[in-house]
PDB file of N, CA, C and O in Angstrom:
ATOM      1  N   UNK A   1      -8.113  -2.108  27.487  1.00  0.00           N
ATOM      2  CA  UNK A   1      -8.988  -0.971  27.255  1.00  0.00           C
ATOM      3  C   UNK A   1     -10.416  -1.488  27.146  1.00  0.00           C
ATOM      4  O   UNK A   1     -10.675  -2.440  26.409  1.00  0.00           O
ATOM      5  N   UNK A   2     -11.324  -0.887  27.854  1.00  0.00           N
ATOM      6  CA  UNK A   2     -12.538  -1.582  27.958  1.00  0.00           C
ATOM      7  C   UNK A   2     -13.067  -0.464  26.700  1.00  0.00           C
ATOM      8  O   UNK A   2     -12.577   0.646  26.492  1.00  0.00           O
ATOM      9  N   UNK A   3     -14.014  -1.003  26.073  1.00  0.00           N
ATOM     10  CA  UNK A   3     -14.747  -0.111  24.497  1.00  0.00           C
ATOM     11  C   UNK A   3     -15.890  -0.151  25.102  1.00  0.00           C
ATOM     12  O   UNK A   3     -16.058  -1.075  25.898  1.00  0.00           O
ATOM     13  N   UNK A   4     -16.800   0.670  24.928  1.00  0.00           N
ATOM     14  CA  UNK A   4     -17.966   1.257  25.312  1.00  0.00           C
ATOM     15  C   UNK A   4     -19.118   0.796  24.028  1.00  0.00           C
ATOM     16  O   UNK A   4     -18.991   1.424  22.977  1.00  0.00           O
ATOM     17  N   UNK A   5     -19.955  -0.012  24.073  1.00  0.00           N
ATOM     18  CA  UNK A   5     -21.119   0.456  22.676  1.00  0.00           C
ATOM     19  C   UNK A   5     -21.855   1.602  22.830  1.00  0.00           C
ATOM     20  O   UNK A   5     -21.959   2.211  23.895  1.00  0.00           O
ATOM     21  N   UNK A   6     -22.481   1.978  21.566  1.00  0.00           N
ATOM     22  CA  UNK A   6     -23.333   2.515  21.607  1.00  0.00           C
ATOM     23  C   UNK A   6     -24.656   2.622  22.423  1.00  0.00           C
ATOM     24  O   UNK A   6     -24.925   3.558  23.177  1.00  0.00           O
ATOM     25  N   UNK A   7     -25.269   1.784  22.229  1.00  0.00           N
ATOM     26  CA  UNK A   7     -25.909   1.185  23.682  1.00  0.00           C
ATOM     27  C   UNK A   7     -26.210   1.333  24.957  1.00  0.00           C
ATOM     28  O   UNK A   7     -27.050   1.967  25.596  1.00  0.00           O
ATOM     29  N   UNK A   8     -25.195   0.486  25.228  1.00  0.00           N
ATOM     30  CA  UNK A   8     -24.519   0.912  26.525  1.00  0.00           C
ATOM     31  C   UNK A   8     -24.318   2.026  26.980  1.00  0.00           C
ATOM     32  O   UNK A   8     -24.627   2.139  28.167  1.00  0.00           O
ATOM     33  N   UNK A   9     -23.664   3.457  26.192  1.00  0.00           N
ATOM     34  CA  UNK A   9     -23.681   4.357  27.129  1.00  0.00           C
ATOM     35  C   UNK A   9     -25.452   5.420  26.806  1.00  0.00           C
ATOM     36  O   UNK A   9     -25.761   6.408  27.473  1.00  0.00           O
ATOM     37  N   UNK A  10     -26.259   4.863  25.722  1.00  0.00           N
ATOM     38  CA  UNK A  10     -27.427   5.393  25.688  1.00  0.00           C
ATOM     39  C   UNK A  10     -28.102   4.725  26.886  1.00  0.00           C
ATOM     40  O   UNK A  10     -28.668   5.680  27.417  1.00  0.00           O
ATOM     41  N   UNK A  11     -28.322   3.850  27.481  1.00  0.00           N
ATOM     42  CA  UNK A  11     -28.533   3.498  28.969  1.00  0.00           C
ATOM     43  C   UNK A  11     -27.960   3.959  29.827  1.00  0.00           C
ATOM     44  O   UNK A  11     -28.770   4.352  30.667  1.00  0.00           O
ATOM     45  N   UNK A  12     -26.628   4.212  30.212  1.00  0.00           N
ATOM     46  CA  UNK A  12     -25.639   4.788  31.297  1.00  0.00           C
ATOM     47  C   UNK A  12     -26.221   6.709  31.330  1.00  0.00           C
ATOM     48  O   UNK A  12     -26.410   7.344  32.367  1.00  0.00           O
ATOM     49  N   UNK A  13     -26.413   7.319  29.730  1.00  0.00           N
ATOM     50  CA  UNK A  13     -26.057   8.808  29.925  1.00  0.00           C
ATOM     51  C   UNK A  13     -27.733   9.380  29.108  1.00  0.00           C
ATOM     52  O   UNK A  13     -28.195  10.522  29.115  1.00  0.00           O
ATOM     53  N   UNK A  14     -28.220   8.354  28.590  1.00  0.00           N
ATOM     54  CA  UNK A  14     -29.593   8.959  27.572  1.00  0.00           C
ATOM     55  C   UNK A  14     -29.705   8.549  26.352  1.00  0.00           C
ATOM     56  O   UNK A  14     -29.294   7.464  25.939  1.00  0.00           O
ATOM     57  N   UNK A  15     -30.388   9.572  25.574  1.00  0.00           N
ATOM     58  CA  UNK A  15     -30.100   9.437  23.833  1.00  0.00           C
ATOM     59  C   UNK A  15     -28.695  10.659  24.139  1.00  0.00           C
ATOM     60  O   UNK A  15     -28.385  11.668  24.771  1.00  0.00           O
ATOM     61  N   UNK A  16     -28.106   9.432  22.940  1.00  0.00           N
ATOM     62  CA  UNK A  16     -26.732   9.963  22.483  1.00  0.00           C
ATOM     63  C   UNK A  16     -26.648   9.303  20.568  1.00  0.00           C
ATOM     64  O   UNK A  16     -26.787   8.204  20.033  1.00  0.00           O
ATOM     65  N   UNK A  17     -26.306  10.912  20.023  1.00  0.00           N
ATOM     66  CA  UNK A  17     -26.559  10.554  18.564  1.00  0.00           C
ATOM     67  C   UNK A  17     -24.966   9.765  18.505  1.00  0.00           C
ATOM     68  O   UNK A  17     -23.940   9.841  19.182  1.00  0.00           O
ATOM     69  N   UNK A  18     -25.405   8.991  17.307  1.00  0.00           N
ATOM     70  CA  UNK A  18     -24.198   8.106  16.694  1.00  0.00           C
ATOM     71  C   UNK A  18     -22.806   9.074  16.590  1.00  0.00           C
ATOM     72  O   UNK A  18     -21.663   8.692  16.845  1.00  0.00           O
ATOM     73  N   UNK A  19     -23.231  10.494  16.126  1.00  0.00           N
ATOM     74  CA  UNK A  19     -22.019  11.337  16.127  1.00  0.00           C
ATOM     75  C   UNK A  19     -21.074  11.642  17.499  1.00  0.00           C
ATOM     76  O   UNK A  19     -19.890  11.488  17.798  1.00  0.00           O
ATOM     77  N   UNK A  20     -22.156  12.108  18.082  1.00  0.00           N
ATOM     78  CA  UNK A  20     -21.679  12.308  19.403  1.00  0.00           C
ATOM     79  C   UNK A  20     -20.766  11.130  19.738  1.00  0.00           C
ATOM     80  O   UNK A  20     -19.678  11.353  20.269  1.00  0.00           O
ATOM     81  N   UNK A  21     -21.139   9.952  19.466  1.00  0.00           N
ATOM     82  CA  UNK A  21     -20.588   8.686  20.145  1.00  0.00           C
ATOM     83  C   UNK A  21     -19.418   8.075  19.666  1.00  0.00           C
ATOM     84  O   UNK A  21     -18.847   7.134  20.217  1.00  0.00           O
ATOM     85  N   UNK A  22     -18.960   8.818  18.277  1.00  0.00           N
ATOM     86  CA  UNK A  22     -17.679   8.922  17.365  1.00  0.00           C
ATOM     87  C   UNK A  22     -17.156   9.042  17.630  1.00  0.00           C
ATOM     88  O   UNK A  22     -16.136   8.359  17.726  1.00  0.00           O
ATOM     89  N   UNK A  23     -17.599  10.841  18.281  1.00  0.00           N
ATOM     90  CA  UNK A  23     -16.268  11.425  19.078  1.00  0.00           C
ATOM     91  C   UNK A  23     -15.859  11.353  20.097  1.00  0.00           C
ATOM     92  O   UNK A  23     -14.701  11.636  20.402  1.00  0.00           O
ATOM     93  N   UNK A  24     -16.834  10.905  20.944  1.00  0.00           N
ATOM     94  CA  UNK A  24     -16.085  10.250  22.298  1.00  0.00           C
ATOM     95  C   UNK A  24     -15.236   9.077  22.138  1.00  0.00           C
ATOM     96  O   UNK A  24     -14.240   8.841  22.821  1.00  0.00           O
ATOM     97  N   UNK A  25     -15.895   8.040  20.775  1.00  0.00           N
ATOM     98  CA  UNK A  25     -14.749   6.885  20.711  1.00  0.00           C
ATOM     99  C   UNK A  25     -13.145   7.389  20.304  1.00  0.00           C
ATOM    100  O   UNK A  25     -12.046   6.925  20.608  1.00  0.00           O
ATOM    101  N   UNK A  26     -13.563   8.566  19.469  1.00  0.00           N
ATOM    102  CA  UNK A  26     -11.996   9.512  18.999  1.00  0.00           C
ATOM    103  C   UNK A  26     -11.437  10.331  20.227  1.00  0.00           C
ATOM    104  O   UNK A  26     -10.277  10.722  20.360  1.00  0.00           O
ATOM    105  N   UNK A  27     -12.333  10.486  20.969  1.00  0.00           N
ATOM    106  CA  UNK A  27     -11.431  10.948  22.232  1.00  0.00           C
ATOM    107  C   UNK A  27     -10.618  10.327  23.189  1.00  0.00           C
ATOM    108  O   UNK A  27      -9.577  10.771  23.672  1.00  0.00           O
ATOM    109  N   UNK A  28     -11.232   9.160  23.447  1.00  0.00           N
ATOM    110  CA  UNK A  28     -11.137   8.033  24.115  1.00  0.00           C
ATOM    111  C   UNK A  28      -9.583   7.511  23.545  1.00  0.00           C
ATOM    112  O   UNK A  28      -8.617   7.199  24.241  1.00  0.00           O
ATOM    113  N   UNK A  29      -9.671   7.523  22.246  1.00  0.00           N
ATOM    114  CA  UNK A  29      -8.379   6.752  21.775  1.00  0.00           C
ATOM    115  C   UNK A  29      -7.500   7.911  22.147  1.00  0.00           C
ATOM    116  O   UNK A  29      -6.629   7.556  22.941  1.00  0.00           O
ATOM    117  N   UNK A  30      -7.444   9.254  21.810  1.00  0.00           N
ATOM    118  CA  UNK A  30      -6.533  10.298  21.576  1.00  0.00           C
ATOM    119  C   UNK A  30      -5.929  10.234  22.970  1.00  0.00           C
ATOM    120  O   UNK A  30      -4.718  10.102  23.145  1.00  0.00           O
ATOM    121  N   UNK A  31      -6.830  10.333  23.971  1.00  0.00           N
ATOM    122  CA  UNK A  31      -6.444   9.996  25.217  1.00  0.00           C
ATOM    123  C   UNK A  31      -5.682   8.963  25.678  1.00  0.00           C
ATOM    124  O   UNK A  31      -4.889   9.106  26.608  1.00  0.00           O
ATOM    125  N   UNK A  32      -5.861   7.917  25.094  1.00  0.00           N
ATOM    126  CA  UNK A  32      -5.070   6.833  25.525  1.00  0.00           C
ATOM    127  C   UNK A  32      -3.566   7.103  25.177  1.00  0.00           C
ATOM    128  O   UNK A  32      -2.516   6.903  25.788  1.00  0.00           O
ATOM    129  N   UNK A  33      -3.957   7.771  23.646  1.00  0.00           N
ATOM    130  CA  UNK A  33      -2.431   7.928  22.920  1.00  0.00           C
ATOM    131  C   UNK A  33      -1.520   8.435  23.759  1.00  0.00           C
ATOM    132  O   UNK A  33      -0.420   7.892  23.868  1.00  0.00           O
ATOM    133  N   UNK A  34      -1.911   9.748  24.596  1.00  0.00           N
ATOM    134  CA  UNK A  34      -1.511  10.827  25.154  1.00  0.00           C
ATOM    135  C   UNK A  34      -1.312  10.365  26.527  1.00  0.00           C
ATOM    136  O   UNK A  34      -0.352  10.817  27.151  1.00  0.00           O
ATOM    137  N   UNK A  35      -2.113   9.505  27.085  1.00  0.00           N
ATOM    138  CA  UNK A  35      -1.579   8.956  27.990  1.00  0.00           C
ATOM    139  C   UNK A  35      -0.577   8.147  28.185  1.00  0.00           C
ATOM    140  O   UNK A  35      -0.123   8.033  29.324  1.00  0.00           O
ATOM    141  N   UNK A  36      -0.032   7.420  27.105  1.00  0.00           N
ATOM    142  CA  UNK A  36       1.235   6.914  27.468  1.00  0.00           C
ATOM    143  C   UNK A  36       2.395   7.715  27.155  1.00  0.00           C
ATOM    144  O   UNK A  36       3.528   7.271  27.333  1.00  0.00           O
ATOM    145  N   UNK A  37       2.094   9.309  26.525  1.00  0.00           N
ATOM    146  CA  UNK A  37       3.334  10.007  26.834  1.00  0.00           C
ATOM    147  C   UNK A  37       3.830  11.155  27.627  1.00  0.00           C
ATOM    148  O   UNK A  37       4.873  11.798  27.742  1.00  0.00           O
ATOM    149  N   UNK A  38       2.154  11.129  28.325  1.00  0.00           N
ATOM    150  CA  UNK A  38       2.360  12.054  29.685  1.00  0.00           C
ATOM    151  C   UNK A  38       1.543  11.668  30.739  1.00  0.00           C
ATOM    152  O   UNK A  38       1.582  12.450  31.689  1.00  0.00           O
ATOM    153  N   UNK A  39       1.103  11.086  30.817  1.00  0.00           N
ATOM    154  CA  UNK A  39       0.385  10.547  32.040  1.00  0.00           C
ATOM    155  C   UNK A  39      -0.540  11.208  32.600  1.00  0.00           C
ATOM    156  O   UNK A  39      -0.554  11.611  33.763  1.00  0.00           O
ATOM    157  N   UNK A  40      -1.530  11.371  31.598  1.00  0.00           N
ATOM    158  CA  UNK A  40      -2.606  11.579  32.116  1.00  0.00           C
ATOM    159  C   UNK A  40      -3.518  11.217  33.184  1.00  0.00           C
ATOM    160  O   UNK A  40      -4.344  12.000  33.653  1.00  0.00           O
ATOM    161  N   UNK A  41      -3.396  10.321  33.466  1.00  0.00           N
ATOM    162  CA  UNK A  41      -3.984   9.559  34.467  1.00  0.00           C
ATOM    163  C   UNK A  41      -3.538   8.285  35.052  1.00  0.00           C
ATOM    164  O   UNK A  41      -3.474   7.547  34.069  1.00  0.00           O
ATOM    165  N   UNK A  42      -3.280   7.771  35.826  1.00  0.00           N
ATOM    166  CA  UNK A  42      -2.783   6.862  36.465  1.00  0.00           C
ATOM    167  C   UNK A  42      -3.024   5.744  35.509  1.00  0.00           C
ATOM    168  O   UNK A  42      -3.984   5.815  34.741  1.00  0.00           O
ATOM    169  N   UNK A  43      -2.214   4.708  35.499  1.00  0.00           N
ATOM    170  CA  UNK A  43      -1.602   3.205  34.522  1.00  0.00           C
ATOM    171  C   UNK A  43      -3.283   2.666  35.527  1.00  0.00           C
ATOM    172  O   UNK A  43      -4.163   2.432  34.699  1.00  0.00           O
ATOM    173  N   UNK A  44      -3.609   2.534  36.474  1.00  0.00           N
ATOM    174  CA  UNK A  44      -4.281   1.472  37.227  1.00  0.00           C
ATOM    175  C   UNK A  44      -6.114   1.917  36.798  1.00  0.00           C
ATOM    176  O   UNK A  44      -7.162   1.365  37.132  1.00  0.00           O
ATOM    177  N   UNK A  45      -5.853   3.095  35.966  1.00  0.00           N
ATOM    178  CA  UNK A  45      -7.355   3.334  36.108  1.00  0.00           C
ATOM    179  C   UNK A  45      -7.528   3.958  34.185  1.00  0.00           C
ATOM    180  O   UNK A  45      -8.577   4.359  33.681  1.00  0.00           O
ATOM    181  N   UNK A  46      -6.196   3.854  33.493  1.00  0.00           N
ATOM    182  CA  UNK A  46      -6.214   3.778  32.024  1.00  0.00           C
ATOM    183  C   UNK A  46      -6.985   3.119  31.476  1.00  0.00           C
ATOM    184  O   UNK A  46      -7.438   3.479  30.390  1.00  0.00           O
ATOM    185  N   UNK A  47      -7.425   1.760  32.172  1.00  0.00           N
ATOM    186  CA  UNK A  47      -8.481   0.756  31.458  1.00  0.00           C
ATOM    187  C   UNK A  47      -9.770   1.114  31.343  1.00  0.00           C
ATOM    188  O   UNK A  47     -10.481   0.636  30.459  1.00  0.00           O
ATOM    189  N   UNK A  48     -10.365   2.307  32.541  1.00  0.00           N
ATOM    190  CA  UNK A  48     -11.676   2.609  32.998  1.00  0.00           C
ATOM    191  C   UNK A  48     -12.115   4.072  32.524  1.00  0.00           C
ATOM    192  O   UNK A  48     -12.913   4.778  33.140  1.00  0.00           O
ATOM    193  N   UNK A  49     -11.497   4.404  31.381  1.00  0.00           N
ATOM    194  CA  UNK A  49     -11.419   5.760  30.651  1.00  0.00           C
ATOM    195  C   UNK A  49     -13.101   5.777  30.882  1.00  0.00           C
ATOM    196  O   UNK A  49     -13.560   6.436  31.816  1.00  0.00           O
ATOM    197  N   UNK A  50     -13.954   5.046  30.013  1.00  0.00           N
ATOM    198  CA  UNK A  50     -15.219   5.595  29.950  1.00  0.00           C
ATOM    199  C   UNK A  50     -15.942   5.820  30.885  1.00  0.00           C
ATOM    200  O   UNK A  50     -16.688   6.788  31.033  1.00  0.00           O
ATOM    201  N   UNK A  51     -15.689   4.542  31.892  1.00  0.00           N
ATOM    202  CA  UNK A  51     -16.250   4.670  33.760  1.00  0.00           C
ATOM    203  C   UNK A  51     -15.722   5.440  34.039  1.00  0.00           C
ATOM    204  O   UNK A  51     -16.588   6.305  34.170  1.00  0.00           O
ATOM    205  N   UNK A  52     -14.666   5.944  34.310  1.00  0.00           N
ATOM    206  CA  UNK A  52     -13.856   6.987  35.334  1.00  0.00           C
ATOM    207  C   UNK A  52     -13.822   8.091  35.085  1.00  0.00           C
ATOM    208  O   UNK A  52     -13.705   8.901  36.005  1.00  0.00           O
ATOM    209  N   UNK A  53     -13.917   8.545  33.657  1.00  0.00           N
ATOM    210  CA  UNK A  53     -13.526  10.025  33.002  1.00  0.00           C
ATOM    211  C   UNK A  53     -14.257  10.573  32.071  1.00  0.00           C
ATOM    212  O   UNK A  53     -14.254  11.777  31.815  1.00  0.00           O
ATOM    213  N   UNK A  54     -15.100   9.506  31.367  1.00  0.00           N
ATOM    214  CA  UNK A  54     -15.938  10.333  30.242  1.00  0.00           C
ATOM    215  C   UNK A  54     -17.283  10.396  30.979  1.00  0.00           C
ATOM    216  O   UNK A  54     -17.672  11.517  31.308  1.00  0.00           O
ATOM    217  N   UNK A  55     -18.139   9.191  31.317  1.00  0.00           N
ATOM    218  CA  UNK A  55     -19.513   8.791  31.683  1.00  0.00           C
ATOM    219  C   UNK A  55     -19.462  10.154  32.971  1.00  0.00           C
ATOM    220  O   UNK A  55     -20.493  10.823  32.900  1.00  0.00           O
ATOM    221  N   UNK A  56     -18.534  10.625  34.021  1.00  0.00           N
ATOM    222  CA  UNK A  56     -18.564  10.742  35.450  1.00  0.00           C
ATOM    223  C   UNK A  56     -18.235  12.191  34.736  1.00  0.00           C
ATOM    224  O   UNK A  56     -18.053  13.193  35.427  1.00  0.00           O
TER     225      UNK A  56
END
């Protein structure tokens, strides 16, 4: 699972408050959870949650 900083996605997307950036880290996990019991998204691109699905 690649983790995203804070940082990092304030360069990738703008200013992003610390809150905001909570809940994407709480989404991020919930998603993962949920992905291994329905398959949310393909096993080959699970690693690239923030590139592939949140940032896009």
């Amino acid at each position: 699972m690649n983790s995203m900083s804070l940082e990092s996605l304030q360069d990738a997307a703008g200013p992003v408050s610390r809150e905001t950036f909570d809940r994407l880290v709480a989404f991020e996990q919930m998603f993962q959870k949920w992905n291994r019991s329905i398959n949310l998204v393909a096993q080959s691109t699970s690693g690239d949650v923030w590139q592939r699905h949140i940032l896009d």
